[in-house]
C-alpha positions as CSV (number, residue, x, y, z in Angstrom):
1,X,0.1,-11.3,-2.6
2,X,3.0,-10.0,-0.5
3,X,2.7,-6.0,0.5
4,X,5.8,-4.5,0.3
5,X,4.8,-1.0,0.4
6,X,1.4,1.0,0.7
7,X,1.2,4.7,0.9
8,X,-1.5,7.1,0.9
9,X,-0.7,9.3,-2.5
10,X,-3.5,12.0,-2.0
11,X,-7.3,12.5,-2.0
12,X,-9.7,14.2,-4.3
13,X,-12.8,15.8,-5.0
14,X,-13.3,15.7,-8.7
15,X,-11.8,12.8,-11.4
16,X,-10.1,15.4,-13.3
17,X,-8.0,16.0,-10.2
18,X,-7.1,11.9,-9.7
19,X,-3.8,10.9,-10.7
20,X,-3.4,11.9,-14.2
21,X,0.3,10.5,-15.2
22,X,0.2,6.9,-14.2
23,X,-1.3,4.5,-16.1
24,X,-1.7,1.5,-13.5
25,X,-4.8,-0.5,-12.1
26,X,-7.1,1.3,-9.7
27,X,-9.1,-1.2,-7.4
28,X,-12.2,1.0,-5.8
29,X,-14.6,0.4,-2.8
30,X,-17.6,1.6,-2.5
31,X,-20.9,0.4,-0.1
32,X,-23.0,2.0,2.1
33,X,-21.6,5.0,4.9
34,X,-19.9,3.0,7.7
35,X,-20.1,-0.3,6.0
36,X,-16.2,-0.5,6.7
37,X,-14.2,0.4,3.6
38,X,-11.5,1.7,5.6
39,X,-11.0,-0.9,7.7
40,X,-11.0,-3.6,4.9
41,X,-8.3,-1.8,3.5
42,X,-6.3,-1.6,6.6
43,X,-7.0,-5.3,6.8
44,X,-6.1,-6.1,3.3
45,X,-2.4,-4.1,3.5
46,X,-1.8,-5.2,7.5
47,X,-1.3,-1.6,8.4
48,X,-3.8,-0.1,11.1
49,X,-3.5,3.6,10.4
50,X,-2.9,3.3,6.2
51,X,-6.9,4.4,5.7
52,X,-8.6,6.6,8.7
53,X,-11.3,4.8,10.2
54,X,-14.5,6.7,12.1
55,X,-17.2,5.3,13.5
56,X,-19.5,8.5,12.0
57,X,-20.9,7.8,8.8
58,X,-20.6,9.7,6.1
59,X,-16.7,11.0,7.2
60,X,-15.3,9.8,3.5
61,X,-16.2,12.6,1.3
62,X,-13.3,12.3,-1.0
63,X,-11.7,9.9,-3.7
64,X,-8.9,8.5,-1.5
65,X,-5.6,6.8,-3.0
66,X,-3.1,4.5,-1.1
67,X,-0.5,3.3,-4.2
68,X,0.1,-0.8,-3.2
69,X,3.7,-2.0,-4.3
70,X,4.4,1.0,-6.8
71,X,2.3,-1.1,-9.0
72,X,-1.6,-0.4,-8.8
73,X,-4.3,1.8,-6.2
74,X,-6.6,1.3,-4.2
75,X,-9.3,3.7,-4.4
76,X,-11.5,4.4,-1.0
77,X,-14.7,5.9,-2.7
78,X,-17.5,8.3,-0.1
79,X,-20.1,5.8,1.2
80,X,-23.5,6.3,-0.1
81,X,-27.3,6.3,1.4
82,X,-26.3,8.5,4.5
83,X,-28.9,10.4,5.2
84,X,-27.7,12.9,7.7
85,X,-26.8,15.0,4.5
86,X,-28.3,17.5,2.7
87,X,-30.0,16.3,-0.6
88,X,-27.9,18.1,-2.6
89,X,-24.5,17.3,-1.1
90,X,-25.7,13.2,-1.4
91,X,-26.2,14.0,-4.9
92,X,-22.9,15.9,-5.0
93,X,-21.3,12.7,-3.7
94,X,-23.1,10.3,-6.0
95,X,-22.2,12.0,-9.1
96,X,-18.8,12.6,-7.9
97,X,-19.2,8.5,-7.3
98,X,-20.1,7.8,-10.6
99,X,-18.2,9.8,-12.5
100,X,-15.2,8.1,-11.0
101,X,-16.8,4.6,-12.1
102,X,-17.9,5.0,-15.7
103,X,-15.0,7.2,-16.7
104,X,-12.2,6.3,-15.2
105,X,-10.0,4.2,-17.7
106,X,-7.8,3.1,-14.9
107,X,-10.3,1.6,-13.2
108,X,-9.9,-2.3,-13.2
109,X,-12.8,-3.3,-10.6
110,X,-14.7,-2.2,-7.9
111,X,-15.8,-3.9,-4.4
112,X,-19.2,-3.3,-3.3
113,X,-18.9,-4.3,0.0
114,X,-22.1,-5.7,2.1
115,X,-22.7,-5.7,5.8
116,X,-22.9,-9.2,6.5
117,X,-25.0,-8.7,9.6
118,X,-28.1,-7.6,7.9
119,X,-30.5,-9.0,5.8
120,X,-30.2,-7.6,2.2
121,X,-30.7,-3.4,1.5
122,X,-32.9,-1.8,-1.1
123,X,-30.0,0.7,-1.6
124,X,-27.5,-1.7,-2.3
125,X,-29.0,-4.1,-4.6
126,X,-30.2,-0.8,-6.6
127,X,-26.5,0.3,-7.1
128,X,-25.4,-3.1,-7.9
129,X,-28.2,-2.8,-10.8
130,X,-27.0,0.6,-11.9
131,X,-23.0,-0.8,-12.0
132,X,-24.7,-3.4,-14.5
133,X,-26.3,-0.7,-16.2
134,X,-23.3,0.9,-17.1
135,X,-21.2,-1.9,-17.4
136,X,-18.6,-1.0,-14.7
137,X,-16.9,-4.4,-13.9
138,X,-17.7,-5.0,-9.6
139,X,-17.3,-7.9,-7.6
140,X,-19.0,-8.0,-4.1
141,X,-17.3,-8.4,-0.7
142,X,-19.1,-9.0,2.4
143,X,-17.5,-7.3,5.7
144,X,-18.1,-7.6,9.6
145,X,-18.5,-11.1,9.1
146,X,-16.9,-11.0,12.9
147,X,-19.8,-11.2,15.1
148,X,-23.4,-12.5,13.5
149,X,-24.2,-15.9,14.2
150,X,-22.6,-17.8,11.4
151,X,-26.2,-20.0,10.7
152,X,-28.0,-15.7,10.9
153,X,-24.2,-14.7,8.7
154,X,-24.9,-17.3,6.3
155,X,-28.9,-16.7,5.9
156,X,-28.0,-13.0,5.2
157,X,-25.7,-14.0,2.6
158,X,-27.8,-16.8,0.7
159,X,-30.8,-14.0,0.8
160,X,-28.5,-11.7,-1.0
161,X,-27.8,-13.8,-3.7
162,X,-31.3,-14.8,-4.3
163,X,-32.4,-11.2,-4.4
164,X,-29.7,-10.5,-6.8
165,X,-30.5,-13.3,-9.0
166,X,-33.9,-11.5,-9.5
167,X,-32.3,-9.3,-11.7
168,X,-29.2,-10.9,-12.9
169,X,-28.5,-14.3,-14.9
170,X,-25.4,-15.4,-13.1
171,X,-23.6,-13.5,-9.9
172,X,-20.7,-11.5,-9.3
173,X,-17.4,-13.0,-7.5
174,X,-18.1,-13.0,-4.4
175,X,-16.3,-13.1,-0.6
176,X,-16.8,-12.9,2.6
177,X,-14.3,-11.2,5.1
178,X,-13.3,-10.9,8.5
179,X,-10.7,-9.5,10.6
180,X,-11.1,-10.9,14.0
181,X,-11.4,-14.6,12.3
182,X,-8.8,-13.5,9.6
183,X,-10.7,-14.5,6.7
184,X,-11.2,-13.7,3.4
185,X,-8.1,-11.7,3.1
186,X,-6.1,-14.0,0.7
187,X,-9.0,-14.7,-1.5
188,X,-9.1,-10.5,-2.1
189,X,-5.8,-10.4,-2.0
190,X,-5.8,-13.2,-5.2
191,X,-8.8,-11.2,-7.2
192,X,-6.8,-8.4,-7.3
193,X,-3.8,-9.7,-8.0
194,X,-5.4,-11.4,-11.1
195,X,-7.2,-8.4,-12.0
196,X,-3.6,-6.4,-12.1
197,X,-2.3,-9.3,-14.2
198,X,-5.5,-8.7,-17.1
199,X,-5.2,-5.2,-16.5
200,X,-0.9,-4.7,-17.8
201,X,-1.9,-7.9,-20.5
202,X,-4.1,-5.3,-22.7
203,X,-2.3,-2.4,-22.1
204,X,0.1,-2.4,-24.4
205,X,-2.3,-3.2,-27.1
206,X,-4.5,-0.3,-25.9
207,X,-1.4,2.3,-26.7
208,X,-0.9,0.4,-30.1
């Protein structure tokens, strides 16, 4: 996919505030606090400075849109499992979270991305089960896939998927990303691009 243009169009505490009179593909990420949603999404649109990046976690605390090519969103969603948060603020957030995911119409997929450095989280593979539960459509990306060793990277990875397939029959599209080694970008880049395709094919019969 060529990026022609990619602007930041607002941010948002509540799903009723969202944009309300567009009807175009929304493409959310969502993972753990500082798992790097900000700077995938630099990285995806080649602009540095599009989406903030902070090395505190926990700094995304609002629904954040950047419109790519006048055509569809990306949607940076607040991180969850930070803990340096009152209880009732990370609840706050995670209904706020999934609000957004089980009711938002415009919502084609989201990215749940994974730290590729670690060996697989509780949290994580407990909000993939709950996106299943609810049927929100999700594909899984795997960031800072810069600086593990790739035989440790790849361990990581393969333990992810078997813990997943403890719960699931078959799993989710997956990819693995990287800035420094440039990878993964065009294999996003494709997903979504397919996804905005699907997305403008059953519209029309939706507002039949």
């Amino acid at each position: 996919m060529i990026i022609q243009t990619a602007e930041y169009r607002g941010s948002f505490v509540t799903l009723d505030k969202c944009p309300q009179a567009e009807n175009v593909p929304e493409f959310a990420f969502i993972g753990r606090s500082n798992v790097g949603k900000s700077s995938l999404i630099n990285y995806l649109t080649q602009i540095n400075a599009l989406c903030k990046v902070s090395n505190t976690p926990g700094k995304t605390q609002t629904i954040n849109y950047f419109k790519i090519n006048n055509q569809f969103y990306l949607v940076d969603l607040p991180g969850y499992g930070y803990a340096r948060i009152s209880r009732d603020m990370r609840d706050k957030w995670f209904d706020m979270i999934k609000n957004y995911l089980s009711k938002r119409q415009q919502m084609q997929y989201v990215a749940v991305l994974i730290d590729a450095r670690i060996p697989p989280q509780k949290i994580d593979l407990e909000f993939i089960d709950w996106l299943g539960e609810a049927a929100v459509p999700f594909y899984v990306v795997f960031t800072k896939a810069d600086r593990p060793e790739r035989n440790q990277m790849s361990q990581n990875i393969q333990d992810f998927k078997d813990k997943l397939l403890e719960n699931w029959e078959e799993l989710p599209p997956m990819f693995v990303t990287s800035s420094e080694r440039l990878k993964g970008r065009d294999e996003v880049w494709d997903f979504i691009e397919t996804g905005v395709k699907e997305f403008f094919k059953r519209k029309p019969a939706a507002e039949e």
